[in-house]
MIVEXLO-717482 format. One line per field, with one value per residue: residue number from 1; residue in three letters; x, z, y of N, C-alpha, C in turn. Coordinates in nm, 3 decimals, decimal comma. Each point is the difference from the previous one (the first is absolute). Last residue first. Layout:
<rs>
k <- NUM|...
r <- ALA|...
neast <- X|...
nup <- Z|...
nnorth <- Y|...
caeast <- X|...
caup <- Z|...
canorth <- Y|...
ceast <- X|...
cup <- Z|...
cnorth <- Y|...
</rs>
This chain:
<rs>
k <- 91|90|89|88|87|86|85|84|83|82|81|80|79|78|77|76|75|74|73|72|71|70|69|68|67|66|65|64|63|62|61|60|59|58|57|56|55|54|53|52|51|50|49|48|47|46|45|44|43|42|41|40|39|38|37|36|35|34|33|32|31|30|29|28|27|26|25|24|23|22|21|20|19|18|17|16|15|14|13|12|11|10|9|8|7|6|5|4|3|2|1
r <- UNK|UNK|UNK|UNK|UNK|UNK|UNK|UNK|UNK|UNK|UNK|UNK|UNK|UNK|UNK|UNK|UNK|UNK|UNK|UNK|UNK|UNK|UNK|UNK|UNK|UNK|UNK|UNK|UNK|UNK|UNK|UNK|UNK|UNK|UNK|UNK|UNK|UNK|UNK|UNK|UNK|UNK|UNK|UNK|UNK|UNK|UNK|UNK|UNK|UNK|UNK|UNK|UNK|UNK|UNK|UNK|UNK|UNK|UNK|UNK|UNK|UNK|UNK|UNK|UNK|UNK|UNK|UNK|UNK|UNK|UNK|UNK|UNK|UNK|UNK|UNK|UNK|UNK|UNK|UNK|UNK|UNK|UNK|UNK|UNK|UNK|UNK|UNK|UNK|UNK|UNK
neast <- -1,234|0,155|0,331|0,151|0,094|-0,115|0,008|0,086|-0,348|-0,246|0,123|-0,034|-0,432|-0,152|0,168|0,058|0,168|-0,102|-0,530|-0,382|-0,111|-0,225|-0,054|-0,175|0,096|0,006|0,131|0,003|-0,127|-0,203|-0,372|0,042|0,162|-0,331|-0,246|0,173|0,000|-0,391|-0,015|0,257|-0,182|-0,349|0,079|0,218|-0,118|-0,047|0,425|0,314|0,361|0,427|0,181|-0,133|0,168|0,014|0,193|0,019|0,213|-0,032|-0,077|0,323|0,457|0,340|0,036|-0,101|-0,441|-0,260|0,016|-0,181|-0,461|-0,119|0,084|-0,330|-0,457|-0,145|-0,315|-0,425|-0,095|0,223|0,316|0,074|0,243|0,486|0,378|0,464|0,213|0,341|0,268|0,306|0,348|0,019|0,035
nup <- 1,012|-0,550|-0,447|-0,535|-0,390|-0,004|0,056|0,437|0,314|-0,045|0,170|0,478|0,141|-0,057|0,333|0,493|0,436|0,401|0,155|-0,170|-0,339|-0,303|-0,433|-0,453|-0,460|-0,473|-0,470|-0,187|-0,025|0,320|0,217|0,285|0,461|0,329|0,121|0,299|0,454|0,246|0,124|0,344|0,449|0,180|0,165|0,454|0,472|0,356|0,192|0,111|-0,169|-0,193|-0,404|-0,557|-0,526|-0,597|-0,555|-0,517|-0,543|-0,459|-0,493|-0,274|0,135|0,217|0,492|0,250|-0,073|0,296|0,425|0,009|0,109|0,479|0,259|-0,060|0,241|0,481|0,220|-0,033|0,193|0,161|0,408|0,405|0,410|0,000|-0,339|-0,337|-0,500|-0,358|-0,558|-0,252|-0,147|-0,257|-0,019
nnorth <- 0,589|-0,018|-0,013|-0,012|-0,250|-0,590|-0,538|-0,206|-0,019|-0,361|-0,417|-0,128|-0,119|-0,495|-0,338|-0,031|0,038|0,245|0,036|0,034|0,435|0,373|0,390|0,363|0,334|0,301|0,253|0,520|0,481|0,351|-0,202|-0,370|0,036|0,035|-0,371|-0,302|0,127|-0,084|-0,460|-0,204|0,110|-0,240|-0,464|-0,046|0,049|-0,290|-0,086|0,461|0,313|0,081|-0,253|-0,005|0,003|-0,014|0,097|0,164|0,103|0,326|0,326|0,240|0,157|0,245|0,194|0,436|0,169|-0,089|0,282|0,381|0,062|0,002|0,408|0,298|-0,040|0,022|0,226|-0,221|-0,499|-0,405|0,074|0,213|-0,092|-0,123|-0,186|-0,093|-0,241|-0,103|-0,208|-0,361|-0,458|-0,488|-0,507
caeast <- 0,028|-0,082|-0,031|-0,012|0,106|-0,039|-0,022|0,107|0,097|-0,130|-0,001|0,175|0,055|-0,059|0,072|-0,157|0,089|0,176|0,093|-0,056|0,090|-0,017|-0,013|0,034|-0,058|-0,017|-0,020|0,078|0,102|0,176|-0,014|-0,052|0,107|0,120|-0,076|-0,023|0,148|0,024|-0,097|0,083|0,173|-0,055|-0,033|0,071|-0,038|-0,163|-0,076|-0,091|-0,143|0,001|0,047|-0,042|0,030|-0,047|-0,026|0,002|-0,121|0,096|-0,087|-0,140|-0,081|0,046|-0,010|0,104|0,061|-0,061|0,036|0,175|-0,048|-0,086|0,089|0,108|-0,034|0,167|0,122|0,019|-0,058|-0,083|0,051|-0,100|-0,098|-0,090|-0,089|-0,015|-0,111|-0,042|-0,042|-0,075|-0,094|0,038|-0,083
caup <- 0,110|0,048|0,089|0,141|0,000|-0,007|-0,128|-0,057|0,029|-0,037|-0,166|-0,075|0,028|-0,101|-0,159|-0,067|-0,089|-0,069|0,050|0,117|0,016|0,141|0,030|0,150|0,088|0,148|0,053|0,001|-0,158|-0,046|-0,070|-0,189|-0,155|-0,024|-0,061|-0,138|-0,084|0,033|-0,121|-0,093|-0,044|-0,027|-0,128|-0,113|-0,133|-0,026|-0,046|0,089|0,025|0,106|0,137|0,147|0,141|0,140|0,107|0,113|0,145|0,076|0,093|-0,048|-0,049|-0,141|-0,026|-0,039|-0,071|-0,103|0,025|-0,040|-0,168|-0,061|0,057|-0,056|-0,154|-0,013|0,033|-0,077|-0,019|-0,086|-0,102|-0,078|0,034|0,097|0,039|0,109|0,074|0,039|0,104|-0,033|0,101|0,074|0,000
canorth <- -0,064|0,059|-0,072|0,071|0,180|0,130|0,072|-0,075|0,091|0,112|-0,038|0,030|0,140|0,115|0,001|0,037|-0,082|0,056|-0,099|-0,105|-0,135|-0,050|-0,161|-0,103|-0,079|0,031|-0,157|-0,101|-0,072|0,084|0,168|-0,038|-0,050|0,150|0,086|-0,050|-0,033|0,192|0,025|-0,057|0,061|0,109|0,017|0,004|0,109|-0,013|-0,106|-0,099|-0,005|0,053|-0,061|0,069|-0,106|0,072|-0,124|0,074|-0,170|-0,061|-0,083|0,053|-0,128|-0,001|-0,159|-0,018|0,001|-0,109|-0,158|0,061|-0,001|-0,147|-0,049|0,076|-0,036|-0,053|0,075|0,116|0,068|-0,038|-0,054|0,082|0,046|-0,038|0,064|-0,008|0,134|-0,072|0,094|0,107|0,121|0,131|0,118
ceast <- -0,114|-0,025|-0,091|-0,101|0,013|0,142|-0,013|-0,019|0,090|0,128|-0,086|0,008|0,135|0,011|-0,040|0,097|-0,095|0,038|0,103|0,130|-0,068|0,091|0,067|-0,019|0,040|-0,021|-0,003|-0,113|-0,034|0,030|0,115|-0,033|-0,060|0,097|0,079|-0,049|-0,018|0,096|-0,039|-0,107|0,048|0,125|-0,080|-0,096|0,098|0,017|-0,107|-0,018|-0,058|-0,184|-0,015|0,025|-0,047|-0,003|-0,021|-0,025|0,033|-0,051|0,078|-0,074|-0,082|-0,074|0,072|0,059|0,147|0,105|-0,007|0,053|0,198|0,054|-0,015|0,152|0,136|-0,077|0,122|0,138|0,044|-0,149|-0,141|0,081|-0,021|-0,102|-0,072|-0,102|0,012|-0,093|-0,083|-0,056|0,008|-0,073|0,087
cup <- 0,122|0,142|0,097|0,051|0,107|-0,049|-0,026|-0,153|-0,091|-0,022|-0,025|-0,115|0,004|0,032|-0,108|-0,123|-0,126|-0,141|-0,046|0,103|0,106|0,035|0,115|0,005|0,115|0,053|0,166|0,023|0,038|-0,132|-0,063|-0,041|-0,081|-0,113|-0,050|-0,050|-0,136|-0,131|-0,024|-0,114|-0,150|-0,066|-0,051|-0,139|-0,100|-0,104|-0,082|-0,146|0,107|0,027|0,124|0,127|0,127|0,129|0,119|0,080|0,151|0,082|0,122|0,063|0,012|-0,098|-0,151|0,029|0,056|-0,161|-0,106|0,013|-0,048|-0,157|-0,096|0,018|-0,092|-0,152|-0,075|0,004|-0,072|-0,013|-0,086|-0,174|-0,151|-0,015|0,133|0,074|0,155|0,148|0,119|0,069|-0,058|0,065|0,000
cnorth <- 0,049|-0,036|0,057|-0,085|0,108|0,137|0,152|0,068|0,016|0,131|0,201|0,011|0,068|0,139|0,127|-0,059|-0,015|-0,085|0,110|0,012|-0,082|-0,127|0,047|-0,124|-0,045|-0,105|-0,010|-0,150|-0,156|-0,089|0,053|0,081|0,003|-0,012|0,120|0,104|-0,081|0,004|0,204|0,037|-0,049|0,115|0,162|-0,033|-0,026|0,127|-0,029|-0,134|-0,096|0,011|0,092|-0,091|0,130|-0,085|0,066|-0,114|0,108|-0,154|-0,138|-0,131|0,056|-0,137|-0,020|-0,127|-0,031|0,049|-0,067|-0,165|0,017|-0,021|-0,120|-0,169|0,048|-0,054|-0,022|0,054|0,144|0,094|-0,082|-0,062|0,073|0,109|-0,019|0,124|-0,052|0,130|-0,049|0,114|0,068|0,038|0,124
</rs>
Protein backbone atom coordinates (compact mmCIF):
# COMPACT_ATOMS: atom_id res chain seq x y z
CA UNK A 1 0.00 0.00 0.00
CA UNK A 2 1.21 3.51 -0.46
CA UNK A 3 0.56 6.40 1.95
CA UNK A 4 -1.42 8.63 1.72
CA UNK A 5 -2.90 11.66 3.38
CA UNK A 6 -4.23 11.50 6.44
CA UNK A 7 -7.34 13.77 8.08
CA UNK A 8 -7.34 13.60 11.60
CA UNK A 9 -11.11 14.80 12.55
CA UNK A 10 -12.98 14.93 15.70
CA UNK A 11 -16.73 15.81 16.24
CA UNK A 12 -18.99 16.89 13.54
CA UNK A 13 -17.32 14.76 11.13
CA UNK A 14 -19.50 13.62 8.20
CA UNK A 15 -21.34 16.61 8.17
CA UNK A 16 -21.19 20.38 6.39
CA UNK A 17 -18.35 21.65 8.24
CA UNK A 18 -15.65 19.18 7.23
CA UNK A 19 -17.23 19.01 3.47
CA UNK A 20 -13.84 21.46 2.42
CA UNK A 21 -11.47 18.92 4.54
CA UNK A 22 -13.74 15.54 2.95
CA UNK A 23 -13.67 16.82 -0.75
CA UNK A 24 -9.11 17.86 -0.29
CA UNK A 25 -8.98 14.11 1.08
CA UNK A 26 -10.55 12.38 -1.81
CA UNK A 27 -8.81 14.67 -4.30
CA UNK A 28 -5.60 14.24 -3.15
CA UNK A 29 -6.35 10.26 -3.75
CA UNK A 30 -5.87 11.28 -7.43
CA UNK A 31 -8.91 8.28 -8.31
CA UNK A 32 -11.93 9.30 -9.80
CA UNK A 33 -14.54 7.75 -7.80
CA UNK A 34 -12.39 6.86 -4.62
CA UNK A 35 -13.36 3.13 -2.30
CA UNK A 36 -14.03 4.94 0.88
CA UNK A 37 -14.03 1.90 3.73
CA UNK A 38 -15.67 3.02 6.92
CA UNK A 39 -14.87 1.14 10.22
CA UNK A 40 -17.10 3.08 12.80
CA UNK A 41 -15.20 1.52 15.66
CA UNK A 42 -15.64 4.55 18.06
CA UNK A 43 -19.34 4.17 17.86
CA UNK A 44 -21.34 2.43 20.76
CA UNK A 45 -22.50 -0.90 19.58
CA UNK A 46 -26.16 -0.25 19.16
CA UNK A 47 -25.04 3.04 16.86
CA UNK A 48 -22.52 1.79 14.86
CA UNK A 49 -24.61 0.59 11.96
CA UNK A 50 -26.32 3.91 12.25
CA UNK A 51 -22.76 5.71 12.22
CA UNK A 52 -21.60 3.63 9.31
CA UNK A 53 -24.61 4.20 7.04
CA UNK A 54 -24.45 8.51 8.32
CA UNK A 55 -20.60 8.24 6.89
CA UNK A 56 -21.59 6.26 3.69
CA UNK A 57 -23.88 8.58 2.58
CA UNK A 58 -21.63 11.55 3.11
CA UNK A 59 -18.92 9.67 0.87
CA UNK A 60 -21.28 9.00 -1.78
CA UNK A 61 -22.33 12.55 -2.11
CA UNK A 62 -18.77 13.78 -2.26
CA UNK A 63 -18.16 10.99 -5.38
CA UNK A 64 -16.78 8.40 -3.78
CA UNK A 65 -17.56 4.31 -3.58
CA UNK A 66 -18.46 4.40 0.06
CA UNK A 67 -18.75 1.53 2.16
CA UNK A 68 -18.94 0.22 5.83
CA UNK A 69 -18.20 -2.85 7.71
CA UNK A 70 -18.44 -3.87 11.39
CA UNK A 71 -15.34 -6.28 11.95
CA UNK A 72 -16.43 -9.40 14.15
CA UNK A 73 -13.08 -9.79 15.14
CA UNK A 74 -9.09 -8.31 14.50
CA UNK A 75 -8.88 -11.17 12.44
CA UNK A 76 -12.42 -10.14 10.20
CA UNK A 77 -11.03 -11.47 7.02
CA UNK A 78 -13.54 -9.49 4.96
CA UNK A 79 -12.78 -6.37 6.50
CA UNK A 80 -9.09 -6.69 5.96
CA UNK A 81 -9.64 -7.72 2.18
CA UNK A 82 -12.14 -4.48 2.36
CA UNK A 83 -9.28 -2.15 4.09
CA UNK A 84 -6.58 -3.55 2.19
CA UNK A 85 -8.38 -2.26 -1.35
CA UNK A 86 -9.66 1.03 -0.14
CA UNK A 87 -8.25 4.55 -1.10
CA UNK A 88 -9.24 6.10 2.29
CA UNK A 89 -9.72 4.94 5.26
CA UNK A 90 -12.47 6.15 7.42
CA UNK A 91 -12.06 5.25 11.22
Amino acid sequence: MMPGPIGLLGGLEHYEPTLPIDRRMLDEVGVFAPEVVILPLASFKGQAVAAGSLAQAHWTSLGARARFVIPASGSDQNALEMVHDADVIVL
